[in-house]
N, C-alpha and C positions, 0 to 999 in steps of 0.2 A: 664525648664518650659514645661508643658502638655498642645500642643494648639490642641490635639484632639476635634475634634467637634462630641459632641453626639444630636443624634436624639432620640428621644423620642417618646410613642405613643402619641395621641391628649387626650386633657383633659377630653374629655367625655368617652375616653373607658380606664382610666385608675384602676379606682374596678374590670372591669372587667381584663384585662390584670395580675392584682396580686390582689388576695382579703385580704391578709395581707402585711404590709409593714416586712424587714428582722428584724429591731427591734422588730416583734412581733405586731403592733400597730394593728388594724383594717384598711381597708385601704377603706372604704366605703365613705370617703369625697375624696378621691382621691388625698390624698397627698404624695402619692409614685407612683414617674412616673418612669413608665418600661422603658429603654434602648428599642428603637425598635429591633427588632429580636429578645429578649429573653423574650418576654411574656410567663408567666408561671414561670419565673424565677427570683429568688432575685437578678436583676442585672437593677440597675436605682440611680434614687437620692429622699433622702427622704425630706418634706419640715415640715415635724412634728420633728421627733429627728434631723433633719440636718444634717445627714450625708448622704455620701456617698458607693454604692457598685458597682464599676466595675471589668468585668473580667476580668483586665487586669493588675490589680495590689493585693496588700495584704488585700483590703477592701472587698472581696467577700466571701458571707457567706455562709457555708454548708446550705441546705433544713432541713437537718434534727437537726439542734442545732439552728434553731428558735423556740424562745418560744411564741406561741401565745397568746396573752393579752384580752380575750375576751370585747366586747362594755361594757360600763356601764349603768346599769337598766336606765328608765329612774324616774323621781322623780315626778311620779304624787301622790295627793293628792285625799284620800276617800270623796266621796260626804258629808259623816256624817261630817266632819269637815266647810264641805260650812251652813251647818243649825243650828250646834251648834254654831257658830262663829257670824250668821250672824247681823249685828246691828239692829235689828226690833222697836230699841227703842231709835235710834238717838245716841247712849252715845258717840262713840268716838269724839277727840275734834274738828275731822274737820268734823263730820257732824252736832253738836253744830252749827259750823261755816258757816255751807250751812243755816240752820236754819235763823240765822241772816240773813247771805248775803243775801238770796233769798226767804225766807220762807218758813215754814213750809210744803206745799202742795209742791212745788218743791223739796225740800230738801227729802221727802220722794219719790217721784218717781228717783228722783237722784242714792238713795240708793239703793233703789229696780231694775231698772235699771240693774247697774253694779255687785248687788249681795254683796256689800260692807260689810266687814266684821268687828270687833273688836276686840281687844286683848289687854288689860290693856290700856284703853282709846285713844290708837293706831288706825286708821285703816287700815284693813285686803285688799289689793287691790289683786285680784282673777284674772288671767289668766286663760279664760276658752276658749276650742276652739267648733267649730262649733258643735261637737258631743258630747259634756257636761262634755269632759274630764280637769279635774280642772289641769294643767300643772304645775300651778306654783304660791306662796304665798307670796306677798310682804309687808312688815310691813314696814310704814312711822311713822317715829314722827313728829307732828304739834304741833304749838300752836296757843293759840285762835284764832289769825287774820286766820287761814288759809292758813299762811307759814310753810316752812316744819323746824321743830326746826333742826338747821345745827348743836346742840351740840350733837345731838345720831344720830347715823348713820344708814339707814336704812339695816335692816336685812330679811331673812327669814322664811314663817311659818315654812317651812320643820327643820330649824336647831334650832330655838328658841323655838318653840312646839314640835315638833315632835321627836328633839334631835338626827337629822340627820348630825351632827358634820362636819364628815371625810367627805370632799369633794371628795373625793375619792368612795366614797361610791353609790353617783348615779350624774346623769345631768338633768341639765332643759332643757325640748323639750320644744323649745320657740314659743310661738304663740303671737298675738297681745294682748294686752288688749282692753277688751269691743270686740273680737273676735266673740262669741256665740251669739250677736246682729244681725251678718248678714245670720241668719239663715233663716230670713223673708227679705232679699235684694230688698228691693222696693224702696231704695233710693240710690242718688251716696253716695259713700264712702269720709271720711275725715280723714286724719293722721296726729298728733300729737304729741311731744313726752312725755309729762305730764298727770300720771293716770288721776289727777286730774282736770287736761284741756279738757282731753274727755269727762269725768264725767259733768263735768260743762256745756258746746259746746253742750252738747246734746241736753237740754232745751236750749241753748240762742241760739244754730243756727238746729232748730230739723226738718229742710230737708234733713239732711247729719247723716250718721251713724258713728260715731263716734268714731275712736281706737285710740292708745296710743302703740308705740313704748317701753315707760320705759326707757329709753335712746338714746343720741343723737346719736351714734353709733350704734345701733343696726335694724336700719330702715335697711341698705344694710345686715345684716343678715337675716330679715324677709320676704322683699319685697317680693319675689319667693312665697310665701303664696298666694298673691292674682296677680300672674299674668294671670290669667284665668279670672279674677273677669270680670263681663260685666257691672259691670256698672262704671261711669266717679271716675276717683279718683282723687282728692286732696290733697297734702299735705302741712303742714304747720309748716316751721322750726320756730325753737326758732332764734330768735336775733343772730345772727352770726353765725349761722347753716345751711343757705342758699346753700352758695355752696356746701356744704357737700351732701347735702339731693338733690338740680337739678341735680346731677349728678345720683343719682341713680332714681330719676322721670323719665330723659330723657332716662333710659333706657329700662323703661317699656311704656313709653309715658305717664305719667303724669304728671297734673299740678301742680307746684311748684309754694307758694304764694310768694312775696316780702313781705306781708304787715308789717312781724316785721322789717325787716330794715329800713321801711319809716318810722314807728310809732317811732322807735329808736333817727330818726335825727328830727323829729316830737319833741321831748319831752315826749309823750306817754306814754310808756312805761319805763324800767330802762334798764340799761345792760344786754342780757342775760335773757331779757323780752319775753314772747310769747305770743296770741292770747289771753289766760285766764287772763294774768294781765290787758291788754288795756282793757277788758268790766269790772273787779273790778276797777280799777283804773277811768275811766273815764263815763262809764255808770252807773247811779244810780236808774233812774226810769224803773222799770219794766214792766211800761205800756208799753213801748216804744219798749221792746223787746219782744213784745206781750205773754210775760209769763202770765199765769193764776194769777188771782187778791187772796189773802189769806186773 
């Protein structure tokens, strides 16, 4: 058994230490850590392919029989597609469904807002970041109520329009949704992890500017986005998503709400409920949430 103990460099200087991993990878997220003393050199451990290359044994690789793998483009989307796409006419069926819920004066600044787009009575939820660059296209299927239909699965603009298939072929530089909002930051920040939570939250709580994650997991991928941000942040996990989400709040220092897990044993809300179900669910008059009268 090999109880060599290796040192390693520190986690921040390891791109620089090797800018390719031996497998050829890019090593720009820093997932090949150098053996200290042989920076410069393909001698460490990779946490991308999982192996290993020490000099000490048969796992060490010639410099010159690595093949370099260069980054993948990344998968932004042409402005023309943000205006030919965009719903200006209410049709897909969850802005039908804002219609209803909240009316028509709300339901169009709703839309207008986040840029919300449409694609065979889908709609188009648009990642765009502070500099107008459209990142990334996400198609939901709803039905009327304004639940997301769980029998299609949500897809891609880039692979279902644009016929961007081979994943292989580029990545999504992730930015928040509802991101290009705080270009005017005059208000604290709120995080989410439903398009359609932020979308909604904007009008029913419109002191706080509004983003969306897109996934419960993806908030510790993002965070780093707004740790500069100066104004107060908030976040607010879904029902059982709490700890997940305080731990990455208490790292930047921000507030982490309880309120779904109380709404939960409350009755409130359902399983797996968040912030946008307890005001459909239980708030009905829109006096009250001082939305404009239609």
């Amino acid at each position: 058994m090999n109880t060599t103990r290796r040192i390693f460099v520190p986690a921040r200087q390891r791109s620089r230490a090797n800018a390719v991993c031996p497998c050829g990878k890019n090593n720009k997220d820093g997932k090949f850590a150098t053996q200290k003393g042989y920076e410069g050199q393909p001698v460490g451990s990779c946490h991308s392919c999982g192996k290993d290359y020490w000099p000490d044994n048969s796992t060490l690789v010639d410099p010159a029989n690595i093949v370099y793998e260069p980054p993948k483009p990344k998968c932004n989307i042409d402005q023309k597609h943000l205006h030919d796409h965009f719903d200006e006419n209410l049709d897909s069926v969850y802005a039908k469904n804002l219609i209803e819920k909240w009316g028509p004066h709300n339901a169009e600044d709703m839309v207008s807002d986040f840029h919300l787009g449409v694609y065979k009575a889908a709609p188009i939820f648009w990642y765009i970041d502070t500099g107008g660059t459209i990142r990334h296209g996400k198609i939901q299927w709803y039905n009327s109520n304004g639940k997301r239909n769980k029998n299609l699965k949500a897809t891609t603009f880039q692979s279902l329009v644009l016929g961007l298939k081979d994943k292989r072929g580029c990545e999504i530089d992730w930015c928040f949704f509802g991101e290009h909002n705080l270009v005017n930051l005059d208000r604290p920040v709120a995080i989410v992890e439903g398009e359609t939570t932020a979308i909604e939250m904007s009008k029913l709580s419109p002191d706080e500017i509004w983003l969306a994650t897109g996934g419960r997991g993806f908030l510790k991928k993002m965070a780093h986005r707004l740790k500069n941000c100066p104004k107060k942040i908030s976040l607010y996990p879904d029902h059982e998503a709490y700890d997940e989400w305080k731990e990455v709040g208490d790292q930047y220092g921000w507030f982490t709400s309880h309120l779904c897990e109380e709404w939960f044993k409350e009755g409130s809300i359902p399983k797996g409920g968040d912030i946008r179900d307890y005001y459909r669910l239980n708030i009905n008059d829109n006096s009250y949430l001082n939305l404009p009268r239609n």
